[in-house]
C-alpha positions as CSV (number, residue, x, y, z in Angstrom):
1,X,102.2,131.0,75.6
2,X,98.8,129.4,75.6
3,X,96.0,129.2,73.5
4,X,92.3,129.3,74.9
5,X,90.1,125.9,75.2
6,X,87.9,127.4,72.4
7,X,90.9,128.4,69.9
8,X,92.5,125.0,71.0
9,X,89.2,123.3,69.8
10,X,88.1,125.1,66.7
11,X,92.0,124.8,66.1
12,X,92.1,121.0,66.5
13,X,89.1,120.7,64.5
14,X,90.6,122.3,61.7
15,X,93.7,120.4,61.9
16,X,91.8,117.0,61.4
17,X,89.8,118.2,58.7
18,X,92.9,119.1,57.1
19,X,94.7,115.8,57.7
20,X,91.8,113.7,56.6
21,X,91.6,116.3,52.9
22,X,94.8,115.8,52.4
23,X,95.4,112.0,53.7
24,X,98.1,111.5,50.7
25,X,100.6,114.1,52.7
26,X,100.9,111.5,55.4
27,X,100.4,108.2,54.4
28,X,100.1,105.4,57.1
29,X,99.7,108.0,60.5
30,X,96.6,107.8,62.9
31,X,95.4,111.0,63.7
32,X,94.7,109.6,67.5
33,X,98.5,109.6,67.7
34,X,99.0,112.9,66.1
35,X,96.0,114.6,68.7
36,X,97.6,112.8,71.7
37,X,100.9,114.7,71.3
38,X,99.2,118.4,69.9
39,X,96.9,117.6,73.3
40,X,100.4,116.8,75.2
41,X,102.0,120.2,74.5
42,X,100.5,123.0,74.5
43,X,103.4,125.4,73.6
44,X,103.3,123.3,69.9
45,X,99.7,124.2,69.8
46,X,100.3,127.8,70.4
47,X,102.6,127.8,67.6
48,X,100.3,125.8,65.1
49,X,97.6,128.7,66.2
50,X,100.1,131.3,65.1
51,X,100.8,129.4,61.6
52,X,97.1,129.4,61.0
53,X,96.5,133.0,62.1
54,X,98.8,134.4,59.7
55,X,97.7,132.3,56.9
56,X,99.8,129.2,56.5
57,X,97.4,126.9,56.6
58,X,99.8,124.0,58.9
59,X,99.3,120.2,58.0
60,X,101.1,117.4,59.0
61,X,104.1,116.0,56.4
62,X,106.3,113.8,58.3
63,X,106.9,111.8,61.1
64,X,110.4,110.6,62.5
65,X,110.4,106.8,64.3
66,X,113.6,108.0,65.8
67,X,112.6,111.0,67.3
68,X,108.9,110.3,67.7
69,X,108.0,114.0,66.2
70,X,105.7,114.7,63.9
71,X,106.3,117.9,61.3
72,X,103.7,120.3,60.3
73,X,104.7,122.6,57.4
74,X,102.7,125.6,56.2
75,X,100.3,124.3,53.2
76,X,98.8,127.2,52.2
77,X,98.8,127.6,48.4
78,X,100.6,131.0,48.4
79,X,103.1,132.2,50.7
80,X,101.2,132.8,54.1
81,X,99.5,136.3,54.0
82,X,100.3,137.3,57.3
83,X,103.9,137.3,56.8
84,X,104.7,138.8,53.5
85,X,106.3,142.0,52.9
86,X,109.1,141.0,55.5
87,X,112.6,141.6,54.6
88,X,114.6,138.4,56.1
89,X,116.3,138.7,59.3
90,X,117.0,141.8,61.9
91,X,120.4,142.7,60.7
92,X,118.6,143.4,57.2
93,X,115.8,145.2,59.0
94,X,118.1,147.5,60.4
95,X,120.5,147.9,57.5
96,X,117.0,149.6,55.7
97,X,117.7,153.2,56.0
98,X,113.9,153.9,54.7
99,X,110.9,151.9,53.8
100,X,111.4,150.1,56.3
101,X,108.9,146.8,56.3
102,X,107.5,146.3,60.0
103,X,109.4,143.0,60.5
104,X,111.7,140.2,59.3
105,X,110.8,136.7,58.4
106,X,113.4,134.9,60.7
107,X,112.1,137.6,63.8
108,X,108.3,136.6,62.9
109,X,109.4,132.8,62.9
110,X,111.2,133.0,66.0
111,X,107.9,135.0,67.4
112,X,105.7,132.3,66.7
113,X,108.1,129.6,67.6
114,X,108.5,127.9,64.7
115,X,111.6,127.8,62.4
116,X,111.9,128.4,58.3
117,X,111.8,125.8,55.7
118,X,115.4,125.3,53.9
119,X,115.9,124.4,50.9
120,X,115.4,120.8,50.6
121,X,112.6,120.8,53.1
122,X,110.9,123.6,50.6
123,X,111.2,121.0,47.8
124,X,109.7,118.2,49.9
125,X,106.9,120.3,50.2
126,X,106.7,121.1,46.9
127,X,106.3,117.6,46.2
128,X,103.0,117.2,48.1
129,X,101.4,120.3,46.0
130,X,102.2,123.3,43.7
131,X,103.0,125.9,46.0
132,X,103.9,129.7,45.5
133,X,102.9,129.7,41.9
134,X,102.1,133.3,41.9
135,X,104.5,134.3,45.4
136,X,107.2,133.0,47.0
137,X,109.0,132.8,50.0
138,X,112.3,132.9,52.2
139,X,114.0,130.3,52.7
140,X,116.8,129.4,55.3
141,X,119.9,130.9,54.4
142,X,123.2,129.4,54.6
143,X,125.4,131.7,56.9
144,X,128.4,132.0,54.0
145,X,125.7,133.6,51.8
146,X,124.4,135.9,54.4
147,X,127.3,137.0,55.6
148,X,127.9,138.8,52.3
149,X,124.3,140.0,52.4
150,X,122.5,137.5,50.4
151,X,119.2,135.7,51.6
152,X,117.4,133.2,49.7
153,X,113.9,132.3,48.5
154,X,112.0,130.0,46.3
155,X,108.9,129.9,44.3
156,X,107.2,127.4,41.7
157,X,107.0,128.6,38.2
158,X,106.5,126.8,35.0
159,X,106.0,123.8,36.9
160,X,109.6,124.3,38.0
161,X,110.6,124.9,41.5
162,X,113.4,128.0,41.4
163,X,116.0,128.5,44.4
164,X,117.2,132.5,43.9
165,X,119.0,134.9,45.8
166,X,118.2,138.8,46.6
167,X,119.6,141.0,49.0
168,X,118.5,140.2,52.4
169,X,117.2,143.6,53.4
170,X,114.3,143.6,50.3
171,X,110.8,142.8,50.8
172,X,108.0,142.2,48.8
173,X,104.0,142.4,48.5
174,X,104.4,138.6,47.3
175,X,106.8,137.7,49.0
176,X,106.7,136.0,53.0
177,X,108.2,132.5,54.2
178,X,106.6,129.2,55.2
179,X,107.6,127.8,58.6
180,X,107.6,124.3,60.1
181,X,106.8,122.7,63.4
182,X,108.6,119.5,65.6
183,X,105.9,118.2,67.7
C-alpha cells in the first residue's frame, strides 16, 4: 500500500520536525540518512502514515550499524488513540462471547504493518520520556503465557514503569498498544 505525494510530504515534514524536537532520542543520526531510506521504501512510509493516523505520534529511537535500519517507535504521550479499546489478539477476539471490541491489537499491528513493542523495548522507550502515565498498553506476549490465556501490558505510574498481566480477551477505554517500525 501507498501513500499519496501529499500525505508522503506533510508526513515527512512532520517526521523531521519531530526528529529535530526531540534530537536527544537519537543522538549522532543525520536526518539526510534517515529521509533517504523513508524516500527508498515506500511500504515503511505507508506504515509510519498509519502510526500517525491512529495517534502514535512515530519518531526515530534507534539505528542498527549491522543491519543498517533505523527504528521508529510510537512517541505519543498516551497509548495511541486510535488503537485503544482493543482486546489483544484474534483468538481473544473470538473467545468474547459479547461486548465484543471491533478489533485486536496484534490484528491492528499486523494491518498497519508494524509489529508490538515487548517488554524490554517498552522500557527503552520509557527511558526517552514518561509514557502511559494515565493509559497503558499491550505489550508482546510470550507464547507460554498466552497459551494459558494471559496477555500482557505496561504502563508508567509513580514514576515506576509496571509490567502486568490480564486476560487476553479484556479491553479497555485506556488501554491500546504502541508499535514499532524497521526501516
Amino acid at each position: 500500500m501507498e501513500i499519496s505525494a501529499g500525505q508522503t510530504a506533510t508526513l515527512l515534514a512532520l517526521l523531521k520536525a519531530r526528529f529535530d524536537k526531540n534530537l536527544g532520542r537519537h543522538q549522532a543520526i543525520k536526518w539526510e540518512n534517515v529521509l533517504a531510506k523513508l524516500e527508498a521504501n515506500k511500504q515503511k512510509l505507508w506504515s509510519l502514515h498509519q502510526m500517525e493516523a491512529t495517534g502514535g505520534e512515530p519518531d526515530l529511537v534507534d539505528y542498527d550499524d549491522e543491519t543498517n535500519e533505523f527504528t521508529f517507535y510510537d512517541c505519543s504521550a498516551e497509548s495511541p488513540k486510535g488503537r485503544r479499546s482493543v482486546c489483544y489478539d484474534q483468538e481473544a477476539l473470538e473467545a468474547r462471547k459479547e461486548h465484543k471490541p471491533a478489533n485486536s491489537a496484534l490484528q491492528m499491528a499486523a494491518d498497519m504493518g508494524i509489529t508490538l513493542l515487548n517488554e524490554a523495548q517498552y522500557g527503552q522507550l520509557q527511558q526517552l520520556g514518561k509514557f502511559d502515565t494515565k493509559t497503558s498498553s499491550w505489550v508482546a506476549t510470550p507464547p507460554e503465557i498466552r497459551t494459558l490465556g494471559g496477555a500482557l501490558f505496561c504502563d508508567r505510574r509513580y514514576n515506576t514503569v509496571f509490567l502486568y498481566h490480564n486476560g487476553a480477551e479484556s479491553y479497555y477505554a485506556a488501554r491500546g498498544f504502541r508499535g514499532m517500525l524497521k526501516v
